[in-house]
C-alpha positions in Angstrom: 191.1 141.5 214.7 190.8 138.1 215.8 189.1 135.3 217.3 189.6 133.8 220.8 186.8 131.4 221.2 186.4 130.0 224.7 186.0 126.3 225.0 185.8 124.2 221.6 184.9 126.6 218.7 182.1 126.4 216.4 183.7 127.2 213.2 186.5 126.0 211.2 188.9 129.1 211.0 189.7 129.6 215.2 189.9 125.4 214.7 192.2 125.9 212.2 193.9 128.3 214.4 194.3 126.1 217.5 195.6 123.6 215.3 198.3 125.8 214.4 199.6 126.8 217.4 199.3 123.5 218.9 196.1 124.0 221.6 194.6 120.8 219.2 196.4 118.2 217.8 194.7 118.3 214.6 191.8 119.0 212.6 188.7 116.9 212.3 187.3 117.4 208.9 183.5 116.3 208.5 183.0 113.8 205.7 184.7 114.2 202.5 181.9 112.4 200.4 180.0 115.3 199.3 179.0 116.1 195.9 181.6 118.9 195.8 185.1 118.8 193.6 187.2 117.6 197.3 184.4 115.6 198.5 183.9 118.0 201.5 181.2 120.9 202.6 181.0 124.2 201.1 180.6 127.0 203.2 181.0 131.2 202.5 183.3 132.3 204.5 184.1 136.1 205.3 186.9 138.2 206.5 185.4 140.0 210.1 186.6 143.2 208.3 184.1 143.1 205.5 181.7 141.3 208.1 182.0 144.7 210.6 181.7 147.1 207.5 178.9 145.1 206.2 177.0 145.8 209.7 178.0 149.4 209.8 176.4 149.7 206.8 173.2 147.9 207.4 173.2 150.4 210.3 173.3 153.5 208.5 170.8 152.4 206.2 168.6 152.0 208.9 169.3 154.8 210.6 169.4 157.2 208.0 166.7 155.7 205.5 164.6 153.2 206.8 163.9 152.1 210.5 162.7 148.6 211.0 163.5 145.1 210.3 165.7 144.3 207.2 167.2 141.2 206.9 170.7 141.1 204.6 173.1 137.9 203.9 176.4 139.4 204.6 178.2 137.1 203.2 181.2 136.9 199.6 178.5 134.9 197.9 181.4 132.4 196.9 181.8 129.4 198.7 185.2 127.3 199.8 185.5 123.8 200.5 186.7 122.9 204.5 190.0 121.3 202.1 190.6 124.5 200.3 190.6 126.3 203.9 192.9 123.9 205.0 194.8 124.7 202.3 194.3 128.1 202.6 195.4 128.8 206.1 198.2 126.0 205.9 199.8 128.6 203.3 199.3 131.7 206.0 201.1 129.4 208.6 203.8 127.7 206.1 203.2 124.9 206.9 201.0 121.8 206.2 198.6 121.5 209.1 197.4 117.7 210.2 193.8 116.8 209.5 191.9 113.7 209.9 188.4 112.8 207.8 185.5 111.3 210.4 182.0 110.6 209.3 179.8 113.1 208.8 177.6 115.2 211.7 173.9 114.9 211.5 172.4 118.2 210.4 175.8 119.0 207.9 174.4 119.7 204.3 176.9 120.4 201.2 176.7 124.0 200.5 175.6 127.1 202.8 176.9 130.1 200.7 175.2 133.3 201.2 173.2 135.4 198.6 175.0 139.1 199.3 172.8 140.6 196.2 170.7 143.0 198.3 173.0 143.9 200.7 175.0 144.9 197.5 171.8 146.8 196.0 170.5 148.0 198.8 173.7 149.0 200.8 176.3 149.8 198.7 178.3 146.9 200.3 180.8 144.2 199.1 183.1 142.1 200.6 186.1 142.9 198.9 189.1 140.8 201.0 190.4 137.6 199.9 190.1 134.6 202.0 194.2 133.7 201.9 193.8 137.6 203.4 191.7 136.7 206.1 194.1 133.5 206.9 196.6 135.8 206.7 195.5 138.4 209.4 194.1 135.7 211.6 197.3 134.0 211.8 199.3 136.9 212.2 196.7 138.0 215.2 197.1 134.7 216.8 200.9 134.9 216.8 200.7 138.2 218.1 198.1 137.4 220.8 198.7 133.5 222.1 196.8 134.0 225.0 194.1 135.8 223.1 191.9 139.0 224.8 193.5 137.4 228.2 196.8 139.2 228.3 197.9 142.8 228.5 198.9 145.2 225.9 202.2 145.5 225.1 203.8 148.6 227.1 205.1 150.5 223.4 201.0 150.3 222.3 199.7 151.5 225.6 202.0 154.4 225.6 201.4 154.8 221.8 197.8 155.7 222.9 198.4 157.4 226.3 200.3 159.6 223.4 197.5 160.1 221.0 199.4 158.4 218.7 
């Protein structure tokens, strides 16, 4: 249950991440002169969790109801500041994590928070995990896992299954 981006990674979490362990010096926050209570962009972010049931459910609805094309925002419908994710996953790690503010991109807008209301209607589905949560559990993976899905199990899991346990 985690992310292990190859290369320079898209979004802020696995950033936040590699900043953490040390794999990037720090964080490069994009413009904190938007018309939101930090000053930086909102965006609605989502524990994978709730992102995997969401699709599972989509699926099923599909499957069992309606075949086709449906589109759904899977998304908490709440948005975060990039500061309050900071913040956020500073907390998981215990630690203040170094950031620096650079000028905007070109193409960045202030808020891009999802509408979940017909997923909710339609599927039955909410995301229901906090983001400190998510922090939490992608922290604790990358501990677990420094060299990401490019190491081997430890023995006590593999025998775990070998077991059927």
């Amino acid at each position: 249950m985690g992310e292990d981006p190859q290369g320079v990674p898209y979004n802020l979490l696995p950033l936040l991440a590699q900043v953490a362990t040390g794999k990037r010096e720090k964080l490069l926050v994009y413009g904190d002169d938007y018309a939101s209570h930090d000053g930086t962009a909102i965006r609605d972010y989502i524990h994978i969790l709730d992102l995997a049931a969401g699709h599972l459910q989509a699926l099923n609805y599909l499957r069992e109801n309606h075949p086709g094309v449906r589109a759904w925002n899977l998304g908490t419908g709440k948005g975060s500041t990039v500061f309050h994710m900071i913040k956020a996953f500073s907390a998981a790690v215990g630690r203040d994590l170094p950031y620096e503010v650079v000028g905007r991109r070109a193409g960045d807008v202030l808020d891009l928070t999802g509408n979940p209301s017909r997923a909710n209607r339609e599927l039955g589905w909410k995301a229901t995990r906090t983001l400190e949560e998510a922090c939490e559990d992608l922290w604790r993976w990358t501990k677990n896992n420094p060299a990401g899905y490019r190491q081997q199990p430890p023995q006590d899991l593999l025998d775990k299954l070998k077991e059927g346990k």
